[in-house]
N, C-alpha and C positions, 0 to 999 in steps of 0.2 A: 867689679866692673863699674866705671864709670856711668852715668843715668843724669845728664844732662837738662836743663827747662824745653820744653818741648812749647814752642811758640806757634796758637794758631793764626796767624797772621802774614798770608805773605806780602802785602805791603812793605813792612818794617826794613826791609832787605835793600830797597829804595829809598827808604830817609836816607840825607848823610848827616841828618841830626835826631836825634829822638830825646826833646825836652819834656821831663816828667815834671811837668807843670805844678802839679801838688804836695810833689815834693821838695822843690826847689831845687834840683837837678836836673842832668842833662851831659848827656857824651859829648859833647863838644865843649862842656865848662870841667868838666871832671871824669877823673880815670876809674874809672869803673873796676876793671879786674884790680887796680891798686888797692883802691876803698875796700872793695868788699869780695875780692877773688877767695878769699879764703874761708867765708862762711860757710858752716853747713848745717845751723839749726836757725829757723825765724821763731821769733814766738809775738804776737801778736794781740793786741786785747784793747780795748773800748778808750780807757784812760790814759792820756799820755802821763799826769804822775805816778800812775799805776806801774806803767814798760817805764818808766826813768827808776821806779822802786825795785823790781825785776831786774834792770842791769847792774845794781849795786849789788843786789842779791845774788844773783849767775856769778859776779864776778870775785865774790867774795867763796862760794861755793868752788869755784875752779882755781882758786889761789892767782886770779892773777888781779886783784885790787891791791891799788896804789894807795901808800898810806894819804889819810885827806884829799887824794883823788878824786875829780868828779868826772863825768860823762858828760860831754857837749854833744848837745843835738843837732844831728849832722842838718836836718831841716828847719833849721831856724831860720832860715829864708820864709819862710811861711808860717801863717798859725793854723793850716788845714789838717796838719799829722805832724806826731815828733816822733824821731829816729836815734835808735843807741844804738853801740855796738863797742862788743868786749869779747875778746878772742875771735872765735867761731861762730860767738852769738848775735843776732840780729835782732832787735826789739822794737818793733813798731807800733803807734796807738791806731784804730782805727774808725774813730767815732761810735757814734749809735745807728743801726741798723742798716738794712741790707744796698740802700745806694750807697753807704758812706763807705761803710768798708770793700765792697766791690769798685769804686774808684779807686781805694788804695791798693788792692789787692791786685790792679789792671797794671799800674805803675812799679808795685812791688817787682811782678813775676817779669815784666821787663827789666828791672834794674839787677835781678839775679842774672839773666840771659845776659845780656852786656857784659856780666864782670864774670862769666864765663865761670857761675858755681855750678857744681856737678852735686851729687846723693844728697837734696836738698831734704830737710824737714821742716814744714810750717804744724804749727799748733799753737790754735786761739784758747788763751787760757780768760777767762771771765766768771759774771755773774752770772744766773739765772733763776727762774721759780722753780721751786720743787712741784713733783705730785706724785704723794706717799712716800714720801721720805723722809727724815728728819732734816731741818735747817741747819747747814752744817757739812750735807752729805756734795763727795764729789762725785760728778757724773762723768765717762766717758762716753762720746759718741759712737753709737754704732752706727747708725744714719739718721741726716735728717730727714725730717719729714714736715710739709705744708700744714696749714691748718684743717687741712680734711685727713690728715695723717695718712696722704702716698708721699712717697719719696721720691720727689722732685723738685724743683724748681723753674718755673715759668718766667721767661724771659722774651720778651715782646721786640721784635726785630725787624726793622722796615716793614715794620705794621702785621707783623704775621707773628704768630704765637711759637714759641723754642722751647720744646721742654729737657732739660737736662737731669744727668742724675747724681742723687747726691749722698751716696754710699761713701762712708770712710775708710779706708786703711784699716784690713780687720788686722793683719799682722802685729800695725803699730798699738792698735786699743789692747792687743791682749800683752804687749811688751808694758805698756802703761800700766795695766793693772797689774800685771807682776810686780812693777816699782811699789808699788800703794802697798800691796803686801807687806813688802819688805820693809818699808817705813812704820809701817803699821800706828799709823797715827789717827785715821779720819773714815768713818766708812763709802768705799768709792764699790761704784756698779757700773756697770756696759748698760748702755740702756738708749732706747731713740730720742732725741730731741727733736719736739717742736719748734720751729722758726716761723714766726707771727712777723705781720709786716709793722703793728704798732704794741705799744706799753698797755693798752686799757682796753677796748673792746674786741682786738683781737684776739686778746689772751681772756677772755671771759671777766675782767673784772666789774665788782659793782660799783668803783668810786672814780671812775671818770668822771669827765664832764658828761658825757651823753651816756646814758644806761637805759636800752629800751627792753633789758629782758628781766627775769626773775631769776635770785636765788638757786630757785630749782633747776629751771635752766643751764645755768651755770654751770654746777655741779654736775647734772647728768652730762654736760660736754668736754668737762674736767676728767670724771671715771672712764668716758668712751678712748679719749687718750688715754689714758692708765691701759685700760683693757688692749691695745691695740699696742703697746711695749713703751708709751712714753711715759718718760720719769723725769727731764726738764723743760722750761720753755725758753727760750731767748729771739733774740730777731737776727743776727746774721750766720748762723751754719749755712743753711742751704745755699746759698750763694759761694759761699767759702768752699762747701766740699765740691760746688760743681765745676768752680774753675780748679780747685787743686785735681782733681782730675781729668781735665782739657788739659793744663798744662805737664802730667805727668807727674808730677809731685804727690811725696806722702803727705798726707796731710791732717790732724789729728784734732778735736774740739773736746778739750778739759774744765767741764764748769762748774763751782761750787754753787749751791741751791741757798738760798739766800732764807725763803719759806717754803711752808709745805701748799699750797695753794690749796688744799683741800679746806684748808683749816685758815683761811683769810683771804686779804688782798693788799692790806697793808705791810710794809718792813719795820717791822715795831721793834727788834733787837736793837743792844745799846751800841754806840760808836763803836767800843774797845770790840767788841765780841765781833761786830760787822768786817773790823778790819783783819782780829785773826781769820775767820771765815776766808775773806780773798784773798791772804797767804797760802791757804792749800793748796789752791791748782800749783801757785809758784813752787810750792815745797815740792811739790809732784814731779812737775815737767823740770824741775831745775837736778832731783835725782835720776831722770832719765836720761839729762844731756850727761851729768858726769858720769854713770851707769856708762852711756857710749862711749864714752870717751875714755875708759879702763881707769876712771878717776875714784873708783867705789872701793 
């Protein structure tokens, strides 16, 4: 059965143009169901050399790379987000933290509607802090959760407070972690992320610029998330799981733990090690797209 984007907006219905301004598209400049009718996996993450290193990757995994082939980015009209795409896969960067990627996520899920993609999969593959885990380890989300660890997301709307919820796709996390088995390369957990709205004293670090607490502090607020199911922290799930769920989409958060934040605040690993680290989520989500795709 067909499972179409599910747009809450009925405005939209009354444009006879809808310019995706940050991405440098727009239905009236370009054909939509053309470009991209045929997608049905996004994947999504912070870096655009990162999703430009992903589509070489997906596309070399699904045999369809062209020898010396590269991937032009469909929004190079812009330097606000960059865009690949190779077969069925869709790879978009989406900056740092939760306005950044909630703009592009807003233009994203209009530009699937447009080009009339149906059984859509979005999943943000990225970085994040560990806690109690080893540096290295991948997380699956089960939901996010704020910085008081409920599982929501607040969103401020003509001055009134929105809370939404931001539960992921328990289906897809447990299909996920069957892939992780199967590869059996990296140790990966279901576990809650935290989604902090900044890099330093939202997430308890001591080496901001401003630190007005202690140590101890810290730590006791680091364990209370442990104790309550978290196991990483980043800044954009919550936003992500709550529009992928307004809009009806599965929608999945895959991120490798960078440290163990029990045990620092700095990223002290050397280049080479850092850069296999953010190959696993790719290794992950890229044997789950072939895994669908009867490519295994």
């Amino acid at each position: 059965r067909e499972s179409f984007i599910h747009l809450c907006n009925p405005h939209l219905e009354k444009m006879k143009e809808d310019i995706l301004y940050h991405f440098a598209l727009g239905t009236g400049t370009h054909d939509f169901p053309a470009l991209f009718g045929d997608v049905k996996f996004v994947c999504v993450g912070g870096s655009a050399s990162r999703m430009k290193s992903f589509t070489t990757y997906i596309a070399e995994e699904l045999g369809l790379a062209s020898p010396g082939g590269d991937y032009p980015n469909i929004c190079a009209g812009t330097d606000r987000y960059a865009m690949y795409k190779v077969g069925p896969v869709l790879s978009v960067s989406h900056g740092m933290g939760i306005p950044s990627i909630s703009i592009m996520l807003h233009e994203l899920i209009k530009l699937l509607h447009h080009a009339k993609c149906s059984n859509i999969t979005i999943i943000r593959i990225g970085t994040s802090g560990g806690i109690g885990l080893e540096p290295g380890s991948v997380v699956i989300t089960r939901q996010s959760v704020d910085a008081t660890f409920k599982p929501q997301f607040e969103q401020v709307v003509l001055g009134k407070t929105v809370i939404r919820s931001t539960n992921l796709d328990e289906q897809l996390a447990k299909e996920l972690m069957q892939c992780s088995k199967e590869i059996n390369q990296f140790n990966t957990v279901i576990g809650n992320t935290m989604c902090t709205l900044d890099f330093y004293e939202g997430q308890g670090r001591l080496d901001g610029a401003i630190c007005l607490y202690n140590e101890e502090e810290k730590l006791q607020y680091l364990k209370e998330a442990y104790d309550s199911g978290v196991r990483n922290i980043e800044m954009e799930s919550s936003v992500f799981a709550a529009m992928c769920n307004l809009s009806g989409v599965k929608g999945a958060v895959v991120c490798v733990t960078l440290l163990n934040r029990l045990e620092g605040d700095q990223i002290s690993s050397s280049h080479d090690v850092l850069v296999e680290y953010q190959q696993r989520p790719q290794k992950l989500v890229g044997y789950f797209i072939k895994k669908s795709l009867g490519k295994v």
